[in-house]
N, C-alpha and C positions, 0 to 999 in steps of 0.2 A: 709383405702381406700381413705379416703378425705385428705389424704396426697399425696399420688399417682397422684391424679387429681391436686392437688396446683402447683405439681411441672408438670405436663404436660403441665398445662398451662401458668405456669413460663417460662417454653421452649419456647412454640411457640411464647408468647409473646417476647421475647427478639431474637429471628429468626427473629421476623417481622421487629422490628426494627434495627436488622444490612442490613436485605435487603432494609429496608428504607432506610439506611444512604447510601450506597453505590448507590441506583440507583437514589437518588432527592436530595443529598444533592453535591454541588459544592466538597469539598473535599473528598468525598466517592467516587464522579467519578474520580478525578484526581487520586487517589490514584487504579482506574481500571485502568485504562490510562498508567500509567506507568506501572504496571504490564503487562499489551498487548504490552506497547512499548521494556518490557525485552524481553518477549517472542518473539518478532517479528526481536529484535534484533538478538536475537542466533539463531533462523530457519535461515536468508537471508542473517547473515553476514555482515549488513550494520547495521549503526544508525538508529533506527527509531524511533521518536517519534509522537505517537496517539498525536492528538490536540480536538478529538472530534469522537464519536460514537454516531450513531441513531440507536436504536434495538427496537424502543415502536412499529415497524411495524413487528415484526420479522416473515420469515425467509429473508425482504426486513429490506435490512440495507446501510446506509451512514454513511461510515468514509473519514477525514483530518488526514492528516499524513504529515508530515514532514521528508524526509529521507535525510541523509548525510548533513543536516542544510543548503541545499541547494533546494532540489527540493520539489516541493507543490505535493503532492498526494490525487486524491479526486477519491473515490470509490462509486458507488451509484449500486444497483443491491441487488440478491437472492443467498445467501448461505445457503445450508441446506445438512444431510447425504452425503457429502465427495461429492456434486455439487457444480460448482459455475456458476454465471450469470450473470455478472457487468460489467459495463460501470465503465469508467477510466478518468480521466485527470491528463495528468504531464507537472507542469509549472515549469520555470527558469529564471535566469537572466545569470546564468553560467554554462557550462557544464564544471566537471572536471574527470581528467585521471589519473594514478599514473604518468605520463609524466609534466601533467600541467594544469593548469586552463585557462577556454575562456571563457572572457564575451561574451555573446550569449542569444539568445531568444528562448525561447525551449516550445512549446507551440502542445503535442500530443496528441489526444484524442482515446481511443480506447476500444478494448472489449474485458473480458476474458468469455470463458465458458466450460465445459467439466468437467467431477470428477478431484478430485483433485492430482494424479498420474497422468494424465496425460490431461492436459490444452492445447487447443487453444489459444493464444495469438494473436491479429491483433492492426494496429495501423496506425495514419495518422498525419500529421501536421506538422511543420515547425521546424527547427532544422540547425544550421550551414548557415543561411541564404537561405537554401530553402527548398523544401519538402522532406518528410520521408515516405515512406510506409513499412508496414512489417507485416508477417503473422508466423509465430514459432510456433513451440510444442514443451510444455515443459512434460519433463517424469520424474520423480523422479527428479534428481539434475540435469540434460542435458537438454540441445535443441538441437533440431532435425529437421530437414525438414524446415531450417531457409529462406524464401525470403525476401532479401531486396530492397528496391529502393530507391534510392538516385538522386532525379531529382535538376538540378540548385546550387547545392552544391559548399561553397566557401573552391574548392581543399585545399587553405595556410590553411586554422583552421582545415580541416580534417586531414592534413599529421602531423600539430604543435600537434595535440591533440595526434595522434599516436606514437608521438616522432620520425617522420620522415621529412628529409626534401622538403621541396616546389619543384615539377618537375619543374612550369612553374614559 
């Protein structure tokens, strides 16, 4: 029987410390990091790389993301049982299209909420040198019931990014 108990607590002890290693030590998180950035990769189809996760408040969590090596992704809110609740910011220096790349300042802040099959999505802020507003639900892989607004927009970067050419 006191063999039984050595190895019980062989176990737990060595459990505590891979949970150590991975949530307090620098490369135990890196190495979650990329794991979320695989996963994150094959859900959305883009690059993403985690740069940093906050879970010590959980089900309130902040992650940095990096997508497509171009735009900054900062997540701050409640995810918990297939809800989400977060505030967003997406910054840039370029917006790119499979047409072309535009240097541009892309600076939108916005909010997700709703289970996770089907999300509200809203957003605001500057984009193509003017503002962006936008409200969407997304359902499974679609968006649906899309409003956008496009106020002060510099027409030549939107027609160039769409790979069409400039009306005026």
């Amino acid at each position: 029987m006191s063999t039984l108990i050595k190895y019980i607590i062989f176990i737990i002890v060595l459990l505590s410390l891979i949970l150590f290693y991975f949530l307090y030590t620098p490369l135990g998180n890196q190495q979650i990091y990329s794991s979320i950035s695989y996963i994150l990769t094959k859900k959305a189809g883009l690059d993403v790389n985690v740069e940093s996760i906050n879970i010590q408040q959980y089900p309130y969590l902040e992650a940095d993301m990096l997508v497509e090596d171009k735009y900054n992704l900062k997540l701050k809110g409640f995810i918990e049982n297939n809800k989400i609740d977060m505030d967003y910011t997406l910054t840039s220096n370029c917006l790119q299209s499979t047409v072309c790349t535009i240097d541009d300042e892309i600076d939108i802040m916005g909010h997700v909420n709703g289970p996770l099959d089907k999300v509200t999505i809203t957003g605001e802020g500057k984009a193509l040198d003017g503002d962006i507003n936008y409200v969407l639900l997304k359902e499974e892989d679609t968006f649906k019931d899309m409003s956008l607004v496009l106020n002060d927009m510099n027409s030549s970067k939107l027609f160039t990014l769409l790979g069409q050419t400039a009306l005026l």
